[in-house]
N, C-alpha and C positions, 0 to 999 in steps of 0.2 A: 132565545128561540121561542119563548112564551108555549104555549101546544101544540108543539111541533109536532107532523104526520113525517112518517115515515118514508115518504119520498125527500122530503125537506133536509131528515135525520141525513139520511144516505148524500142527498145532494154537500152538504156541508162538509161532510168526511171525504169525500171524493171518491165513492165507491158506488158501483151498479148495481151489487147483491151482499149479503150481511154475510156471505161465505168469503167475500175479499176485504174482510174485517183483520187485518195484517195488524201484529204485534206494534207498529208503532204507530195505528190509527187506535188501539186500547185505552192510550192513556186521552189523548182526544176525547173519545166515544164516553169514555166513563166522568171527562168533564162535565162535559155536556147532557149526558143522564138527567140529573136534575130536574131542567126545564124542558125534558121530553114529555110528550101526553103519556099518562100511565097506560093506555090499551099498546103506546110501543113500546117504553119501558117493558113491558110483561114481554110483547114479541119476541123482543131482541132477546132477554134473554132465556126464553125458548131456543131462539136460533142459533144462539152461544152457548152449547150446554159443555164445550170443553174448553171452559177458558180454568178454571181449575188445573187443567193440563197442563195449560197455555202459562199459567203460573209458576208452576211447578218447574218447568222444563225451563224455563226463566231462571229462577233460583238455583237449579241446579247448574245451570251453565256460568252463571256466575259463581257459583261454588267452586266448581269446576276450575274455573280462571283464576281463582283463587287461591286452589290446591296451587297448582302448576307453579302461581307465583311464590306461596310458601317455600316447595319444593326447590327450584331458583335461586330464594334470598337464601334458605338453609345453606346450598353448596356454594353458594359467594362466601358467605359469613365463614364458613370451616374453611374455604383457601385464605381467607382475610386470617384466620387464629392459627392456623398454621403457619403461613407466613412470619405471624408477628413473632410466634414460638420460636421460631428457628431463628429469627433473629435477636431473643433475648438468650437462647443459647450460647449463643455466639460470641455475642458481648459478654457473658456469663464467663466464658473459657477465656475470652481475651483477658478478663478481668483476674484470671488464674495464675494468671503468667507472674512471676518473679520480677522482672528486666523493664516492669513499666514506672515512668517517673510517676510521682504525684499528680501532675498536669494531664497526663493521659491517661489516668483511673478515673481523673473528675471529667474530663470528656466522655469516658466511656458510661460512667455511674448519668450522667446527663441523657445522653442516647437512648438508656436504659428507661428512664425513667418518659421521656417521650414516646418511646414505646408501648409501654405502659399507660401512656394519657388515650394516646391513638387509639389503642383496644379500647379503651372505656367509652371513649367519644364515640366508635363505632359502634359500641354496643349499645347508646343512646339512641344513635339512631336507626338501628336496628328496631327497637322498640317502638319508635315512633311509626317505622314503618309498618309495621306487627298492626299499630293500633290503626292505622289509616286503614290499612284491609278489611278488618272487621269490621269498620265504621261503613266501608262500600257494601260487606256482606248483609251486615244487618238494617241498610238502606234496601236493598234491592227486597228480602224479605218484608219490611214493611210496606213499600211496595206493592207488592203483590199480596200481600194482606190488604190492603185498603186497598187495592183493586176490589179485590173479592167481598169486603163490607159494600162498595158503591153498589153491586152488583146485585146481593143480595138486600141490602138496602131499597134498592128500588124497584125488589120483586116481591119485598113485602110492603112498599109503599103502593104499590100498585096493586097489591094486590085488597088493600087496607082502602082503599080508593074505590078500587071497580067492586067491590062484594064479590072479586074472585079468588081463588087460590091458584090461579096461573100456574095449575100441576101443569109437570114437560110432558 
């Protein structure tokens, strides 16, 4: 965009007024920062003064989604361990019985033991699952972190530029 003026800025994002600066022209707009003229750098974010909000509320809704999903995997996983418990019980007491050949202790002791893998393999991937979440959580905060360096970045480049201090 080389010195781009602010009709230019707005033309590009597709937007009329810096008030219809919609959360998915942000990551756009803060591209493009950069190669803006620092007198709109400064404007805009003048014009932007709640995008810290606008971060915030980001974060938290992905938190948010988060929880929800935690909450979700939790009571799958405890029907999943319940389940599997009451089926090694089971086998447990079969295995009690006096009346069983050899051949069907070792079926049963097999069963048992499959059961046993299943729990472990799901609690693998339990984990794995755990880990993918936090990796979304702690994307969306960096994120919006480095939104907010771009932002402040280029109200102190701009401001480091004009010999102003671009107060809001």
């Amino acid at each position: 965009m080389g010195d781009a003026h602010e009709a230019e800025v707005k033309r590009k994002l597709g937007i009329s007024n810096w008030r219809n600066l919609s959360k998915d022209k942000v990551l756009q707009f803060a591209a493009a920062m950069p190669e803006m003229a620092t007198e709109v750098r400064l404007k805009l974010v003048e014009q932007f003064p709640a995008f810290k909000d606008l971060a915030k509320a980001d974060v938290a809704a992905v938190a948010e989604a988060h929880k929800s999903t935690l909450a979700a995997n939790e009571n799958s996983q405890n029907h999943f361990s319940k389940a599997s418990q009451d089926q090694r019980d089971a086998l447990r007491a079969d295995l009690d019985r006096d009346d069983l050949s050899w051949e069907q202790r070792e079926a049963l002791h097999d069963r048992l033991d499959r059961n046993v893998r299943q729990a472990a393999e799901k609690d693998s991937e339990n984990k794995q699952f755990l880990g993918a979440g936090m990796k979304v959580v702690a994307a969306a905060g960096a994120a919006a972190l480095g939104l907010g360096v771009v932002f402040v970045g280029g109200k102190i480049a701009g401001a480091a530029e004009g010999g102003s201090d671009g107060s809001q």
